[in-house]
C-alpha positions, -999 to 999 in steps of 0.1 A, spaced: 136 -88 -92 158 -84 -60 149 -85 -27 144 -45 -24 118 -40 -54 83 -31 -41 67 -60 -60 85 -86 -47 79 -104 -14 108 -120 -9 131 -116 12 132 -93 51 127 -61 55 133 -38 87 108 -18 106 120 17 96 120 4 60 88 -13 62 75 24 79 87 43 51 76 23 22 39 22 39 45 59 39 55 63 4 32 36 -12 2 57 12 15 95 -8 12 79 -42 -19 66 -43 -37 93 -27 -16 117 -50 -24 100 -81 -61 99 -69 -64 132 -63 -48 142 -93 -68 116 -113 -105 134 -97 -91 168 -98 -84 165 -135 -114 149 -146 -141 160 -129 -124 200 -132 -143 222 -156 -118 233 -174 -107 202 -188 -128 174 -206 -163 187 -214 -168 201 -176 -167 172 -161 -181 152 -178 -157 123 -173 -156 124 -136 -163 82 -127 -127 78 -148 -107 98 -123 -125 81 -97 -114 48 -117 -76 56 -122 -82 64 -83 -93 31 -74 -67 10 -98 -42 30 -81 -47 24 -48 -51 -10 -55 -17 -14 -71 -5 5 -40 -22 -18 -20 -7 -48 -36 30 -33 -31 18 -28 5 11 -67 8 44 -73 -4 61 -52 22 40 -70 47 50 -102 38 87 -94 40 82 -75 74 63 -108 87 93 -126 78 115 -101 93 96 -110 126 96 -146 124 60 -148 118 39 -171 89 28 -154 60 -9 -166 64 -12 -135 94 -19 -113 63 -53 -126 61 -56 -105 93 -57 -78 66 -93 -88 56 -108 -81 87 -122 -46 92 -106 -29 124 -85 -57 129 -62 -50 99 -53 -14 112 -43 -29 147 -23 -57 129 -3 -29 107 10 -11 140 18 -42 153 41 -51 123 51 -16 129 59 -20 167 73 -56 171 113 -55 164 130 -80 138 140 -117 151 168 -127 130 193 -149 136 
């Protein structure tokens, strides 16, 4: 994989890049989870809604896989700053991690 894939975390990445891809990766899970919930649990479709836990399912595994590609493009941004990657364990912490995601989105790159 190159350095511009979504899954990979190597590499830098700039902070109208790193803005964008947060954007994107941010659409497509919400749009495949609303998707996924509309069409199962929709009575028109399987057995009225009978199966609505599996769109609420393919929601969750896709925001997930979102939120992995999102880790990715944190870790490139970090290095982009000049910072270590172990700052994305600021990412487990409730409250915190939103303050540390407009940080990464405020502080400008430091390369050489």
């Amino acid at each position: 994989m190159n350095n511009n894939s979504f899954l990979s975390s190597e590499g830098c990445i700039g902070r109208i890049s790193y803005i964008l891809r947060l954007i994107l990766l941010t659409v497509i899970a919400t749009a495949i989870g609303s998707a996924a919930i509309y069409f199962f649990e929709h009575p028109d479709y399987f057995h009225h809604g009978a199966f609505g836990t599996l769109g609420v399912f393919f929601a969750i595994v896709a925001s997930l896989i979102c939120g992995m590609a999102g880790l990715m493009q944190l870790l490139k941004r970090l290095r982009d700053m000049g910072k270590a990657a172990y700052l994305t364990l600021w990412m487990l912490v409730p409250g915190l991690n939103v303050l540390f995601l407009l940080y990464t989105c405020i502080i400008p790159s430091k390369r050489a």
